[in-house]
N, C-alpha and C positions, 0 to 999 in steps of 0.2 A: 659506727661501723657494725654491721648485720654478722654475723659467725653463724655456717650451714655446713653443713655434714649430709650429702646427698646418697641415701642411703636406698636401693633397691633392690627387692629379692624377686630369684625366680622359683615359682612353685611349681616345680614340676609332677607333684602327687598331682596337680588341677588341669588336665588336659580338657580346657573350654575353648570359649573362642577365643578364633585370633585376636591377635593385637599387632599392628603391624607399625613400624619405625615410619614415624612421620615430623616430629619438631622437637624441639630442644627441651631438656629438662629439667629447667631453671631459667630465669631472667630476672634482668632488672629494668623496670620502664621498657619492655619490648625487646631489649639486647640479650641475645643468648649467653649462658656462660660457658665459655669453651677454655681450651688451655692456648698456652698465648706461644706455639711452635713456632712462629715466625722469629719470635724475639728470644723464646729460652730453648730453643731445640727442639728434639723430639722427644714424648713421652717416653722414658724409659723403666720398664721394666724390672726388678729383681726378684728372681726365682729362688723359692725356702730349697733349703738345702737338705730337708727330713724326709720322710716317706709320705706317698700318695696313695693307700690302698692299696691293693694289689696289681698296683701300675708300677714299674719300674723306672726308672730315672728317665732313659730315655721315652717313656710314652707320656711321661707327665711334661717333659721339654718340648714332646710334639704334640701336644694338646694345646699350651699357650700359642706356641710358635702360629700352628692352624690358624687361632681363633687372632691372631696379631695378622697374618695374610688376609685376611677376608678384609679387613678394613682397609689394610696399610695402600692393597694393591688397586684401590680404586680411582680409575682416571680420572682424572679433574678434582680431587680435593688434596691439596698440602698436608694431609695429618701425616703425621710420621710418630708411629710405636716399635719400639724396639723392645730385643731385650739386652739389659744392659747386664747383664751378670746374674751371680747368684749372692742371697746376702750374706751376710757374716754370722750365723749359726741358725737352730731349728729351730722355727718358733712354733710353741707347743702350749703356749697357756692366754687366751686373751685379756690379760693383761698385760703383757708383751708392748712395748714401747712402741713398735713398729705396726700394733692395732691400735692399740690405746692412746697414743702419742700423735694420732693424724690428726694435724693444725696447730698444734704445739709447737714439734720438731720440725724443724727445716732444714730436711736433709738430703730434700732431690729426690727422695729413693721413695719409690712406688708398689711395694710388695704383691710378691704372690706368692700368698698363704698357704702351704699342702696344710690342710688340718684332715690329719692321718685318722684320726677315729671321729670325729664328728665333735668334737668335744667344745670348740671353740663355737663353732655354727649352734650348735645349744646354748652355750652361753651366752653369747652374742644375741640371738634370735627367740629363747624359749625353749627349753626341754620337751625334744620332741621333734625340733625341725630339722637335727640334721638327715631324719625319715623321709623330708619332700624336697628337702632343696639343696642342691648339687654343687652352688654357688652364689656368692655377691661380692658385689662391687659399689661401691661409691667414690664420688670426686670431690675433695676438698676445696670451698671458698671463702676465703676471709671478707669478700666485699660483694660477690653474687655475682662478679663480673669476670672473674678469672678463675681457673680453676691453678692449685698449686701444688698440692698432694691429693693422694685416693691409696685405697688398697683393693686389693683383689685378692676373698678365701675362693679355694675350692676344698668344697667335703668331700673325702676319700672314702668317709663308710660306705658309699653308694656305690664303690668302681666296678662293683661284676653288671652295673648299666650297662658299660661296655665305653672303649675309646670314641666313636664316634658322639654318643649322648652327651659328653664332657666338648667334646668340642662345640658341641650346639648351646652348650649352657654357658661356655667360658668366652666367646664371640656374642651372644648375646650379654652378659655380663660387662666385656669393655664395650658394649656399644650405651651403655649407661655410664661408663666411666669416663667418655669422651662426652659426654652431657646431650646421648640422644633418649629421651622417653619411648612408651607403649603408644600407640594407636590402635585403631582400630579397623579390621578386615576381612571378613569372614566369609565373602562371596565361593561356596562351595565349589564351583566349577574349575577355578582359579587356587588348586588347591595346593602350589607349591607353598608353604608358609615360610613366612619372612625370617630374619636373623632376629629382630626384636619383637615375634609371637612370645606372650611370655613364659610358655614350654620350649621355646628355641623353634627353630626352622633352618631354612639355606637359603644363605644372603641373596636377596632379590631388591627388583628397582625400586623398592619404597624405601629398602635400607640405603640404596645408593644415592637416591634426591635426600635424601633426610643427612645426609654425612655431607653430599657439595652442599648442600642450602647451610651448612655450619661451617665448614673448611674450603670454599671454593679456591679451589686454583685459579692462577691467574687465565680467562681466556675463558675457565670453565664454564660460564654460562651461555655463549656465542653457541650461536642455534639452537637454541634448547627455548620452549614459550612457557607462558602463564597463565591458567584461569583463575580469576577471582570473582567475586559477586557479594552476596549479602541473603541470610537466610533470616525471614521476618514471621512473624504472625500475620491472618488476614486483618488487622487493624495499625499493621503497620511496625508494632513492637519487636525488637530484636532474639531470635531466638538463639543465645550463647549454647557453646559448649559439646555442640551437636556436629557429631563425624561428618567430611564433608569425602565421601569417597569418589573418583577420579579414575576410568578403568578405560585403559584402550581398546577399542573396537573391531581392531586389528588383530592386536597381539595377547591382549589379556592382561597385559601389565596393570596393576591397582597401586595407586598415591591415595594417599588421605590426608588429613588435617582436620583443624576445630576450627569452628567458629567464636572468634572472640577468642584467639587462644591464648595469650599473654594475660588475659581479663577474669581469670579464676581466682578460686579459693585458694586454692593450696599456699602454703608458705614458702616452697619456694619462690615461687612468683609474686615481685613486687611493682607494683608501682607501672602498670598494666595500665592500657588507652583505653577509653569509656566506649562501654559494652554497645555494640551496632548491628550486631549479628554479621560481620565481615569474615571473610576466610579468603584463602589468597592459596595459589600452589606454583610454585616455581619447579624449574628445570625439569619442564614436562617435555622429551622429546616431540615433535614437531607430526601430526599425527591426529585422529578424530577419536574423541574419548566421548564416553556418557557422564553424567553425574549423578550423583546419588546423594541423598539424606539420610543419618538412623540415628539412632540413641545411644550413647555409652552404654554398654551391659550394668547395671549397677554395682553388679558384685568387684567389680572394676573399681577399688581403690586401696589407699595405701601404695604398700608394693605393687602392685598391681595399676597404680595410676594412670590414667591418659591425661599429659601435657599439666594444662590448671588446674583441673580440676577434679578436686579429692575432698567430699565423694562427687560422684559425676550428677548434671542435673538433667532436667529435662527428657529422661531417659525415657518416660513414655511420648515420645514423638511418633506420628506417624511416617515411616518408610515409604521417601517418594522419590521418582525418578522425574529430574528434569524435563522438560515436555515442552521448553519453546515458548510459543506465544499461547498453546494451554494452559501455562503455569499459571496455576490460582489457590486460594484458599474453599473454590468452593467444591467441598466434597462431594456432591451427587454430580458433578461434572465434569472435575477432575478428574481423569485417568493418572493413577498413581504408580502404575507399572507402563508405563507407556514414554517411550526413552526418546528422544531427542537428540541427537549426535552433536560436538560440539570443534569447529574447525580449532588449531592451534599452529602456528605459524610459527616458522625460527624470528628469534627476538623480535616475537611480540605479544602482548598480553589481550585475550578476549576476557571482557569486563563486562560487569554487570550482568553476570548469569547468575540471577537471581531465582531462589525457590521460596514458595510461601507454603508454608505450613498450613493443613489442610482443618477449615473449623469445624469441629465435632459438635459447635452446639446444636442443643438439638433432635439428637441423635440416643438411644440406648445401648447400652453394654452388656451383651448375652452372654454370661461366663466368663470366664477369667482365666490368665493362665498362671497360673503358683509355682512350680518346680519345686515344691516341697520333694520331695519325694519320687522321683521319677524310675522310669525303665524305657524302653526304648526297643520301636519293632519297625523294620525296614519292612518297605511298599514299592515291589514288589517284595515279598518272602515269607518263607515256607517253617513254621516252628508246632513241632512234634507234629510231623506227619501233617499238617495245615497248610494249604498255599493263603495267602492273604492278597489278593490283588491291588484291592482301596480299603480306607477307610472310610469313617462317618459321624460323625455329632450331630445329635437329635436338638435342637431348641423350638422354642414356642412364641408365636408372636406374641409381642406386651401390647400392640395396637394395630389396625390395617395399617400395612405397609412392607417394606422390602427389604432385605437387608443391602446394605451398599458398603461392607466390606469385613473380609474375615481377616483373622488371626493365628497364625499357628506358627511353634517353635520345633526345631529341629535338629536332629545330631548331628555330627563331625564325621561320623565315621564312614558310612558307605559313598560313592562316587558321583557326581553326578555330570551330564556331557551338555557341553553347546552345542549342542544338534537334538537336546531334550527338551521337552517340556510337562510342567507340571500343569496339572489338570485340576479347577475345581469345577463343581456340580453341585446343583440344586436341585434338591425332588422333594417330591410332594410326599407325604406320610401314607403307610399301607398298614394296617393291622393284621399280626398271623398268631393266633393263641394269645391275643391278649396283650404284646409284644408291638412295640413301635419299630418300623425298618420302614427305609428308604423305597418310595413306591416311586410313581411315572417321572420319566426327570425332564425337568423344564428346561435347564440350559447349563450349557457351560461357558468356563474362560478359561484358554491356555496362556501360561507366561512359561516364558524362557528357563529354562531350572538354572541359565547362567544370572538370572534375578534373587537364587535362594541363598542366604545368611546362614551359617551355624552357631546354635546358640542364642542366636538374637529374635526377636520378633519380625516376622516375614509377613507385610500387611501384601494381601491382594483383593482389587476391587471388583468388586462383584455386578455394581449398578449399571451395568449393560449385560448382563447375564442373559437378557431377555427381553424382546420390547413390550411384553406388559407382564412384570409380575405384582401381583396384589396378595398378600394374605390376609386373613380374617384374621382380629383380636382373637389370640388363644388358640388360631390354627400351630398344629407339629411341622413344623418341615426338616428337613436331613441337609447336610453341606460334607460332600465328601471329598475326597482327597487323591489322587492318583497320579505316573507319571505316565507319559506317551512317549514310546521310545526308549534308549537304551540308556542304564542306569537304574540307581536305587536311592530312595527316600528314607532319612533315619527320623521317623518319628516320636514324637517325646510326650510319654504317656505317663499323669499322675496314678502309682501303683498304689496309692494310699485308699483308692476308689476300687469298686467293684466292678464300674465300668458302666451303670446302666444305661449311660444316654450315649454310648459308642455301640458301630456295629462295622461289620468288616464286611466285606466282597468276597466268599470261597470260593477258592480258583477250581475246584474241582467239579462245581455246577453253575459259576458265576449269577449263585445266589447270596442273597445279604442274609447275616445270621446275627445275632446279639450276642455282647460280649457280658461275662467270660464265656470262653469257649474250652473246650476240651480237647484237647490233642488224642490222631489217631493212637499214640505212642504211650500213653500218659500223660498225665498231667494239666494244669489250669493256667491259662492265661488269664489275665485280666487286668485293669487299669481302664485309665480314661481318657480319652483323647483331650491333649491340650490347646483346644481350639476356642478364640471367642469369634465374635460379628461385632460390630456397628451396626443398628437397625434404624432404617427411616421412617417417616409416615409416609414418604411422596413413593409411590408404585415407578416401578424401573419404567422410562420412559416417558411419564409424566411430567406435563409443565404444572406448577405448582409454587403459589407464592409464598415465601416463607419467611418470618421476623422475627430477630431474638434480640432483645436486650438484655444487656449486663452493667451495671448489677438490678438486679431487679428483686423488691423495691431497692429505692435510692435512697439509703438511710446519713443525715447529715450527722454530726459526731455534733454536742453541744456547744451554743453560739452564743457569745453576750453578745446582749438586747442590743441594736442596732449596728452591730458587725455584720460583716459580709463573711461568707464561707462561701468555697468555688468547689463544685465537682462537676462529674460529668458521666453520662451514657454512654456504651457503644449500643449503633444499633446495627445492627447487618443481617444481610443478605443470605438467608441457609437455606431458600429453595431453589428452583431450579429456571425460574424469572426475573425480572428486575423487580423490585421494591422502589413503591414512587411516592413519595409524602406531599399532602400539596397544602396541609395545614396542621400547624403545631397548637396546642390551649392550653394552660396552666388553669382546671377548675379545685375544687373543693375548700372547706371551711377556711382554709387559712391561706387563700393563693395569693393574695396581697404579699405573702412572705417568701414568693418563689417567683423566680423571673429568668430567664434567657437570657444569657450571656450576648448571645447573638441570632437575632429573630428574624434578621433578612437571608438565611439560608436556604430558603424553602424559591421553588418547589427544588424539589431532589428524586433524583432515580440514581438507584445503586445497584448493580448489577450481581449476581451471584457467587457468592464467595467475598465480596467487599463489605462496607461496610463504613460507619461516621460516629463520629464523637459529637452528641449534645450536649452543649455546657449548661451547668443550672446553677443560679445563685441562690441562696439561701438567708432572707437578711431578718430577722427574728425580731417583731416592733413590742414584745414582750414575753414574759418570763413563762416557763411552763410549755407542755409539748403542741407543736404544729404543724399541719399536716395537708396534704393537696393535691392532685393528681395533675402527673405527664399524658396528655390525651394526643397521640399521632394518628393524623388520619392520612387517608392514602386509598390507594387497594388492599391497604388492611389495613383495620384499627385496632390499635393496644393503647392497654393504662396503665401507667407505670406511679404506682404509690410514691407520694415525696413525705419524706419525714425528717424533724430535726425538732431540738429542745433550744426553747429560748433560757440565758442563765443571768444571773446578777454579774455586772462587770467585775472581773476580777482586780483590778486597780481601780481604786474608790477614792475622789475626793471629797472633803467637806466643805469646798471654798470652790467657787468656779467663778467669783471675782473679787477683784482688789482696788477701792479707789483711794486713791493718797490726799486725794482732796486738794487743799490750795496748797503751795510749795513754792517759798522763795525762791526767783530762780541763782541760778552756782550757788546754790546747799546741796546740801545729800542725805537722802533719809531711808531707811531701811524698814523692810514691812516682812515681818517673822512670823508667819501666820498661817496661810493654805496648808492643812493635813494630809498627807495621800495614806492610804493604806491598802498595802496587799491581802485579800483576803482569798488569795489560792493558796494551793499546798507547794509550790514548787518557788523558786527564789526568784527574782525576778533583775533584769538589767537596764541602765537608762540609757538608750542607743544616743538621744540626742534630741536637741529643743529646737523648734522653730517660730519664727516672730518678727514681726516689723519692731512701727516705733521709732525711728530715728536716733537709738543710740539713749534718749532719753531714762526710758526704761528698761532697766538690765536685770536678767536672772543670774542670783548669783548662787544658791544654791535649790536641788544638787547639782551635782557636776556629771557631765559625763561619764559614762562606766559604775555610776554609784547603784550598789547593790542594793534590794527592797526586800527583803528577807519572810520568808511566808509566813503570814500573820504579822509583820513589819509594820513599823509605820514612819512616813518621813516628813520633816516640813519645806515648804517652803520658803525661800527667801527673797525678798524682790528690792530693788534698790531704784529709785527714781531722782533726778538729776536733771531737773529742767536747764534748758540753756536762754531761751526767752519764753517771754508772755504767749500765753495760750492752750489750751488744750491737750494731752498729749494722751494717747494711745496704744495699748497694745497687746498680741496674741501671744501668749507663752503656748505650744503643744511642748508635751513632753511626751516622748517614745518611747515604751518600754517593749522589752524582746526577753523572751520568744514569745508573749503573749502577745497579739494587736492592739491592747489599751494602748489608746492616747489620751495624756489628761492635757485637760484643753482651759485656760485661766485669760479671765477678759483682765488688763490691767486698765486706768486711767488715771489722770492726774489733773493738775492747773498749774503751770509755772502763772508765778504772782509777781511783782514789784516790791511789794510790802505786805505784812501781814503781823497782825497784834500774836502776840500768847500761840505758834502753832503747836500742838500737842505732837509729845513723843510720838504715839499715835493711835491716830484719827480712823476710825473706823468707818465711819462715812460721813463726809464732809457734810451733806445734807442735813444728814441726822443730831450729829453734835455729840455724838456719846462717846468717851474714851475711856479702854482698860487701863486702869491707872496702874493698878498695883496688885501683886497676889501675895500675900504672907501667909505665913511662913514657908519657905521654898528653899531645901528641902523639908517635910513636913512628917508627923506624926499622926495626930489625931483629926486636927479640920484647921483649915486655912480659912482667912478672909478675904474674901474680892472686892477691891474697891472700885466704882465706875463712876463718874461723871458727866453729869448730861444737863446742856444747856441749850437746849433744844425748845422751840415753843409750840409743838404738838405732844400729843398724845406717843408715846413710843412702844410698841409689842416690844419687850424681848424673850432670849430664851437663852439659857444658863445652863451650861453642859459640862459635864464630868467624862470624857472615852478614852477605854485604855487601850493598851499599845494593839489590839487586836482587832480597833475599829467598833469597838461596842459600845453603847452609852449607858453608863453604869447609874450617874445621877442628870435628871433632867426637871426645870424648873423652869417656868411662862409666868412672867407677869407684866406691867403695866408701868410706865417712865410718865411721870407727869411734869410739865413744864414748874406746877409749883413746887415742885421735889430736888429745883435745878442746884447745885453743888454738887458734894462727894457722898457717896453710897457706900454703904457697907453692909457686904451679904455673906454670911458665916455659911460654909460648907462641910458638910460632917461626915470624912473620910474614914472611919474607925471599923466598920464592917469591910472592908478594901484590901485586897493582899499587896504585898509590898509590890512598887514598878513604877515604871515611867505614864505618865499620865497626861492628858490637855484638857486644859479647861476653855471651853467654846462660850464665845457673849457670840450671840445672833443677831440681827434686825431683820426687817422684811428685805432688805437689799444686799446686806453684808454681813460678815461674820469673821472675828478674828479669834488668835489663840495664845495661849500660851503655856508650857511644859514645866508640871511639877512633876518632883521627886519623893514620893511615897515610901517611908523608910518605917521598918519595927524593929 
């Protein structure tokens, strides 16, 4: 059983972006953990009986009270919070039972903490926090599935905030205590902020779907629809994690969610469905909504978490707006602010409103945007005595081509209207004193300012700006920034800069000036505009065929000699035409080693923004590195480098057959002999043997599961057991895991009738030669090997000494002669040898057996 202590703070010193209530915070396999009011009542409450700053009894009773209505009173979910009394004295030190005792105690009782001077919140959190944070909450679970206990402090050093800010903070607060997380929402225009922003807000409809989608009452979801879909990459892969927001079109109301949201890091969350890029939104009044993509803000974890995932990923996604049957991965054609309305119907779910994440390969990145250090100048506005109407960032092209989409982050603070629009503009560079400023402008794009995010990256696309823009390698051009209409733009400028490649619009000649500037009144502005681009090669308006492979080269990781290793290409589509392949070749020095999975794919056309997986095999016919090239041709040819190293098999045998030779049949005779050794560094497993043979021929060791230990070495055993006359046969593989060795042993045999004198054994019946004997075993100094060969040719052998590591320490060739036939005796002189387990190997041209001495000092 799992033990979680759900622990959230709100930091109110950090007024960023929103974060707005969207799903549960915590689960187990997909299940929310809630408290279980159906069956143990309602949450109830107990209120400290001490002081709350300079709030008086009754303001700290209607601060809870407040922040208990906001939840309690909403239509359609069963939660029920009360408050159930006050507790039985002040509690004043966190270690107080009724802190320190939440999952221990089971007492029903759900505290709320006055911590009168801060003391506890420092304690609890780090010296220093009761300065930013006004409150927390967490909910107790012993199994992730229910919730049993939680406490609720509120810090009272804070109270000349004032009584409304404490209600914002202690309603946001249980709304963590009933198990709802942050999400994420930041769409400027739509600027009421939520109950669970994590500066607080006034409860709105993403608190209210986020409380029924955890507590629904009976009935509560009747008439109320659903959108869900799947947000992927252009080659198909699932992009987790990533805000799915949901804004009606009508009313303004915003829902969100994650995609993959059960499927994160964080610990609360276990045991989560395999990541698809799926997101889903329930009890969406019945109504035409747009949707949206963006990225967690990264600073977004811990406290501050959304749903799984802590810290958040994928956070550099690009910002796209649903678009229909536009919806694609390919960026130069993509319109990414270009919105799509989506019908939702009482109980019923529209499915498959799918977005694809738009592909940057390809593509350069002009600037950056850091937030080191920021300050921040609203557009329109007037500082010391300056109207500022736009602004502007200078960059420089890295190649002929256009840019096809800029970047820019932005504040929280000033207003902006649905009947506004933000303005960008491209112009050409002018030189005055020396001095780069924005000269003739080539074009614009307006988007909606009910499209702009606070706080977060606001991508807007540019690649219709104009139907033909082309810049020269190393040409200046300016990208500036303005609204149309009524309202104000907070932009977010690094102060740490001087400013040189920003310039503003003076309202008082609507001429452009470079920054810093100097105020009529005094003083120096300056900073730099936090704007970056996407820049293409294909000129706006351009048809243009364009192919990217990844990874490129395709480097194979090391292959023993005659393994197979799989990988593969993407190749796709990033211009602004289809890509059409009508012939694939595997050339250079070592292509015999590289080969296509599957070769009858061709021809192919892939259209813009798509994209295809080439599979390549890699089978390495020797040791040492090989290399070959991917040749695609088409309406455009690329060569894509193949490379991989061929390696010595990691599982080695020194036996790869075993004949029994003639064999009465119903006897049974054992053959103790094939060596394997592991010569990786990592241990190794025997999945499992395969093999004919009719039973005759058994492998009796190893066994299953028997462990090969790096640098190991093991033998084998074989057992043969004719049942009649003839021949008998058989394939031992042996499977080892995680490596791909298979060791692979031919066995044979003869069941007989009769047979004179058959040797313990027989190393190849052909041959006639048998390891008789090895003395002394275990051994000191040198042992003797006795053999036997009554054989009437000429016989090679070879005489080996390998220790447990697979090396041959002694090795010795010579010559069996028919008139030599009896018992041999060949002294071995071990005395240079460090003590261990050892084989000593007899050879022939056909066969070779062993046997294990013990090497002792």
């Amino acid at each position: 059983m799992s033990v979680r202590y759900l622990l959230l703070l709100l930091l109110l010193s950090i007024p960023l972006s929103s974060l707005f209530a969207g799903g549960p915070n915590s689960a187990v396999s997909g299940n929310p953990t809630t408290w279980d009011i159906k069956g143990s009542g309602p949450i109830a409450l107990y209120l400290d009986r001490g002081p709350l700053g300079q709030f008086d009894s009754a303001t700290a009773y209607s601060i809870v009270e407040q922040s208990i209505l906001a939840w309690d009173s909403v239509e359609g979910s069963f939660l029920q919070m009360i408050i159930g009394g006050s507790l039985d004295h002040n509690v004043t030190s966190v270690t107080d039972l009724l802190i320190s005792g939440i999952g221990s105690v089971t007492d029903g009782i759900v505290p709320v903490v006055y911590d009168d001077d801060g003391s506890i919140t420092d304690a609890r959190l780090g010296v220093g926090a009761k300065n930013s944070i006004l409150g927390f909450a967490g909910g107790y679970s012993s199994d992730g599935r229910t919730f049993t206990d939680g406490s609720v402090v509120i810090n009272g050093s804070r109270s000349n905030s004032g009584e409304n800010r404490y209600v914002t903070t202690i309603t946001h607060e249980l709304g963590h205590l009933i198990g709802i997380s942050h999400s994420q929402q930041s769409l400027l225009v739509y600027r009421t902020r939520p109950s669970m922003y994590p500066a607080g807000g006034t409860f709105a409809e993403d608190d209210r779907a986020a409380l029924i989608r955890l507590y629904p009452a009976e009935g509560a979801m009747d008439g109320l629809g659903t959108i869900s879909g799947k947000v992927v990459n252009s080659d198909g892969s699932p992009v987790s994690g990533v805000n799915v927001v949901v804004v009606d079109s009508v009313t303004g109301a915003v829902y969100s969610t994650l995609t993959d949201y059960f499927s994160g890091n964080s610990s609360r969350f276990t045991g989560g469905p395999p990541k698809s890029g799926a997101y889903r939104l329930e009890a969406l009044p019945p109504g035409t909504y747009f949707v949206l993509i963006e990225g967690i803000k990264p600073d977004w974890k811990s406290g501050s978490s959304v749903g799984a995932y802590d810290p958040p990923i994928n956070t550099d996604l690009i910002r796209d707006w649903y678009n229909g049957a536009s919806e694609s991965g390919a960026m130069l054609l993509d319109d990414i602010n270009q919105r799509t309305s989506i019908t939702v119907e009482a109980n019923k779910e529209r499915e498959n409103i799918d977005l694809v994440q738009n592909d940057i390969a390809g593509l350069f990145s002009l600037s950056n945007i850091t937030l080191s250090s920021t300050t921040s100048y609203g557009v329109p506005g007037t500082y010391q005595g300056v109207q500022a109407l736009a602004f502007a960032r200078r960059f420089v092209a890295p190649e002929s081509g256009a840019p096809a989409l800029v970047r820019v982050n932005v504040g929280f603070g000033p207003s902006l209207r649905a009947d506004g629009e933000v303005v960008l503009s491209l112009y050409r560079n002018r030189q005055v004193s020396g001095k780069d400023l924005p000269g003739s402008l080539i074009g614009s794009v307006s988007v909606p300012q009910a499209l702009i995010s606070a706080f977060l990256d606001n991508d807007i696309w540019l690649h219709s700006i104009s139907p033909s823009v082309s810049f020269a390698k190393g040409e200046v051009f300016h990208v500036g920034i303005a609204l149309s209409g009524p309202g104000r733009l907070d932009l977010i400028f690094d102060n740490s800069q001087e400013g040189t490649e920003t310039t503003y619009l003076r309202g008082s000649d609507s001429t452009w000036s470079s920054f810093p500037w100097e105020g009529n009144n005094g003083g120096v502005r300056k900073g730099e505009l936090e704007m970056s681009i996407l820049y293409s090669t294909v000129p706006t308006g351009a048809r243009r065929i364009l192919a990217n492979v990844n990874p490129n080269p395709l480097l194979f990781d090391s292959v023993e000699v005659g393994e197979v290793a799989v990988d593969s290409v993407y190749l796709s589509s990033i211009g602004t035409e289809p890509l059409q392949l009508s012939e694939v070749e595997i050339t250079g020095a070592n292509k015999e080693n590289f080969s296509l999975a599957d070769p009858t794919f061709l021809p192919l056309t892939i259209p813009p923004g798509a994209g295809r997986f080439i599979v390549v095999n890699f089978t390495p016919d020797a040791e040492g590195e090989r290399s070959a090239e991917l040749q695609l041709k088409g309406n455009v040819t690329l060569s894509l480098p193949l490379a991989g190293k061929g390696i010595p098999s990691t599982v080695q045998s020194l036996l790869t057959t075993i004949d029994f030779g003639r064999q009465v049949i119903g006897t049974t005779r054992q053959i103790d002999t094939a060596v394997i050794y592991n010569r990786g560094t990592q241990p190794l497993v025997l999945k499992g043997e395969e093999g004919g043979g009719g039973g005759a021929i058994t492998l009796i060791k190893p066994t299953k599961t028997t462990i090969l230990g790096a640098g190991a070495s093991l033998n084998v055993v074989v057992e043969f057991n004719p049942t009649e006359v003839g021949d008998f046969q058989n394939r031992i593989d042996l499977v080892f895991s995680p490596a791909r060795d298979t060791v692979r042993i031919d066995v044979t045999g003869r069941g007989v009738l009769e047979i004179s004198d058959v040797p313990d054994l027989l190393l190849a019946g052909a041959d006639g030669v048998v390891l008789e004997s090895i003395w002394p075993n275990p051994v000191r100094d040198q042992i003797e090997v006795v053999l036997n060969y009554s054989g009437e040719k000429r016989l090679p052998i070879t005489l080996m000494v390998v220790d447990a590591a697979g090396r041959v320490v002694y090795r010795k060739e010579e010559k069996l002669f028919a008139s030599s036939g009896g018992d041999m005796h060949k002294v071995i002189d071990l005395r240079s040898l460090p003590s261990g387990l050892y084989h000593v190997l007899l050879q022939t041209p056909k066969e070779q057996t062993s046997r294990r001495i013990l090497l002792v000092r």
